[in-house]
C-alpha positions in Angstrom: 132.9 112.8 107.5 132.8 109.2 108.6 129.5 109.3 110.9 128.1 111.5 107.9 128.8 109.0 105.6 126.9 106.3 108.3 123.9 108.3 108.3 123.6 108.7 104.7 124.4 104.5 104.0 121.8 104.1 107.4 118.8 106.9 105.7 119.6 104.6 102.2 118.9 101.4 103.8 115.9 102.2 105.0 114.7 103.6 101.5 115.2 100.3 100.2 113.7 98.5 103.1 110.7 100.6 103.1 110.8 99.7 99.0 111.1 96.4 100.1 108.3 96.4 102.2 106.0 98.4 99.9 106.7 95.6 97.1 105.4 92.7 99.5 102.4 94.5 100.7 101.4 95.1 97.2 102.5 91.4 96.2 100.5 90.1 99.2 97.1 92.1 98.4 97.4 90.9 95.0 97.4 87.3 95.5 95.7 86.9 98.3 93.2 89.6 99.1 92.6 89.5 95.1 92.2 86.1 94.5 89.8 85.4 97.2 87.5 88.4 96.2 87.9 87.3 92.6 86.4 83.5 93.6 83.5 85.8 95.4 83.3 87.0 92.1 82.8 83.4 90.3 80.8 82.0 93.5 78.1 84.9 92.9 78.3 84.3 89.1 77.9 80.8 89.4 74.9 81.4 92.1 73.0 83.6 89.7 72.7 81.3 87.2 71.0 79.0 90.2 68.9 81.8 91.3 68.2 83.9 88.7 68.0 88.1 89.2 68.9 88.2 92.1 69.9 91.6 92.8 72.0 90.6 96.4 74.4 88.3 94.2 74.6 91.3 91.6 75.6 93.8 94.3 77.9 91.2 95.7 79.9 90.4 92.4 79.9 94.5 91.7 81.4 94.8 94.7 84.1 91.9 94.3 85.0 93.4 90.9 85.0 96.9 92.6 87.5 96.2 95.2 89.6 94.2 92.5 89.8 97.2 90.7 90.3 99.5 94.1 93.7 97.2 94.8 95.0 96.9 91.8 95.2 100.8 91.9 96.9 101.2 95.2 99.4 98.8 94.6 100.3 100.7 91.1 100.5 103.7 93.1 102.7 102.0 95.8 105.0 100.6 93.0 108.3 102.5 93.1 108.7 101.6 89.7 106.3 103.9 89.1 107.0 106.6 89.7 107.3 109.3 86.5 105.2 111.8 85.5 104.9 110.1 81.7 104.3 106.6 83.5 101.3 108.5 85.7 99.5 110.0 82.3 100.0 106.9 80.4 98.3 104.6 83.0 95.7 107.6 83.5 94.9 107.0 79.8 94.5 103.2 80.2 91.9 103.9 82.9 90.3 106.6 81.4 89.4 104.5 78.5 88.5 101.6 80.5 85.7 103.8 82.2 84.2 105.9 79.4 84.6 103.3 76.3 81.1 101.4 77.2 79.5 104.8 78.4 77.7 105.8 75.3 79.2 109.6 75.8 81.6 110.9 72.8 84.9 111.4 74.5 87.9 113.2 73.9 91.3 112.7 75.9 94.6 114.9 75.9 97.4 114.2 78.4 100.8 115.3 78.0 103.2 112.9 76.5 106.0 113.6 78.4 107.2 114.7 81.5 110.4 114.7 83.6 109.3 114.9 87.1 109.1 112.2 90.1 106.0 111.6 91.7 105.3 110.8 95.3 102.8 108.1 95.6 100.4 110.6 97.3 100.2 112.7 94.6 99.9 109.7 92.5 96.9 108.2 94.4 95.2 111.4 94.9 95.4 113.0 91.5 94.3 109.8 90.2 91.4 109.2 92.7 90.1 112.8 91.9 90.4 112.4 88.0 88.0 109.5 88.5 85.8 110.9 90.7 85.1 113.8 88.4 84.3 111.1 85.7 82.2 109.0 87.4 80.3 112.3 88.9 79.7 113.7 85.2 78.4 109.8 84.0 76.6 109.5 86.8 74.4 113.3 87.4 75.2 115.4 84.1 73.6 113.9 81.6 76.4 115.2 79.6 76.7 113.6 75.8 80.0 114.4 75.5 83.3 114.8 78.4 86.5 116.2 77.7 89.6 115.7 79.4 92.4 118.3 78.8 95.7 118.3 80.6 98.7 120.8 80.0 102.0 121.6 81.2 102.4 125.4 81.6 106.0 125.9 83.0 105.8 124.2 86.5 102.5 123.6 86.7 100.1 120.8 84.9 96.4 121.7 84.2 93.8 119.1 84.2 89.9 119.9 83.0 87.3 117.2 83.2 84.2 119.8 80.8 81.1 118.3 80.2 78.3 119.2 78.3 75.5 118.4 80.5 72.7 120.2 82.6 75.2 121.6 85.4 74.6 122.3 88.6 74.7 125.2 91.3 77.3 123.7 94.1 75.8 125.9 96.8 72.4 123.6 96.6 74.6 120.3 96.6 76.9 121.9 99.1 75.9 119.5 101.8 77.4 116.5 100.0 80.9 115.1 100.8 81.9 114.7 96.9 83.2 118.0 96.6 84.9 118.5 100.0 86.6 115.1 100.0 88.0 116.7 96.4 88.9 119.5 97.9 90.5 118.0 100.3 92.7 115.7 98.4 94.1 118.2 96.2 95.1 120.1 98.8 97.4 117.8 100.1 99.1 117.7 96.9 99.5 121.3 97.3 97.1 121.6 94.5 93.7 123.7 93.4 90.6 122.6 92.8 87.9 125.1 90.8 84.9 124.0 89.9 82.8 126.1 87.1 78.8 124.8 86.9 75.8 126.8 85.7 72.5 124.8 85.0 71.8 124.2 81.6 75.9 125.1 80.6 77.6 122.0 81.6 80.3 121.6 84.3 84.2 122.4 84.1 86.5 120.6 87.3 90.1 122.4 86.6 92.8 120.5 89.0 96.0 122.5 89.3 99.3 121.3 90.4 102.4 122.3 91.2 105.1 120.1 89.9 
């Protein structure tokens, strides 16, 4: 009972260090990784009002902001703070609305309110780095005037569509494209499903399954 009671104090310890570390890492990118592309960011601003379009600096400070953006994720993920299923759809929200607000496409988005379940931070990263990449496929190729977002809880597994409205697509002719597979490929490491419904001229429906 003793050297069980060791193990267990030993396998806790190392949670918290590994909690521990995970805070500092995210601490450290942060302040230093994201302050010094964030003065990128001014330097190219500052340069373009030197040089005027100038399409380098553009890409440059895109890229800046980007990456900003790209950190600020991961170390949300990492947090073990967060770490609940509501937590995950209320941040989902925040960047959903950050993304399609200065679109120009009508947009509707339902997420669960609540939700009891733990998440790992690879399902957290993942579901959230597919949800995006749906969004910025239909801004970017469907032409679509209006994207919907639906998530539901049925039993023990959530539901989440991304339907658009635009000119669709048949995915065998885009087939040789690593979009789809890298999808693909992230769900299932969730143990999740991806489906993907397209017909031209009928819009697009992306349904992600998981398994909670």
């Amino acid at each position: 009972s003793q050297q069980k009671y060791k193990l267990k104090i030993l396998e806790l310890e190392k949670s918290n260090a590994l909690e521990q570390e995970r805070r500092r890492i995210g601490m450290e990118m942060h302040d230093d990784i994201g302050a010094s592309l964030t003065r990128i960011t001014l330097i190219s601003e500052a340069a373009k009002q030197i040089i005027e379009k100038n399409e380098a600096l553009d890409q440059i400070a895109q890229t800046c902001r980007k990456i900003v953006h790209d950190i600020s994720e991961i170390i949300w993920s990492l947090n073990p703070e967060n770490q609940t299923f509501e937590q995950l759809m209320a941040h989902l929200r925040d960047q959903l609305h950050s993304i399609l607000e200065s679109s120009g496409v009508d947009y509707k988005i339902e997420l669960p309110e609540k939700g009891s379940w733990l998440l790992t931070n690879e399902f957290k990263r993942n579901s959230m780095l597919v949800l995006k990449e749906c969004i910025n496929n239909a801004l970017k190729h469907s032409q679509a005037t209006n994207i919907s977002i639906e998530g539901t809880l049925i039993e023990n597994k959530f539901l989440l569509k991304v339907i658009d409205n635009g000119i669709g697509f048949n995915e065998i002719e885009i087939s040789g494209g690593n979009g789809l597979t890298n999808m693909k490929s992230r769900i299932k490491t969730v143990n999740g499903n991806f489906t993907l419904y397209s017909e031209k001229g009928k819009g697009t429906t992306v349904q992600l399954e998981f398994n909670m």
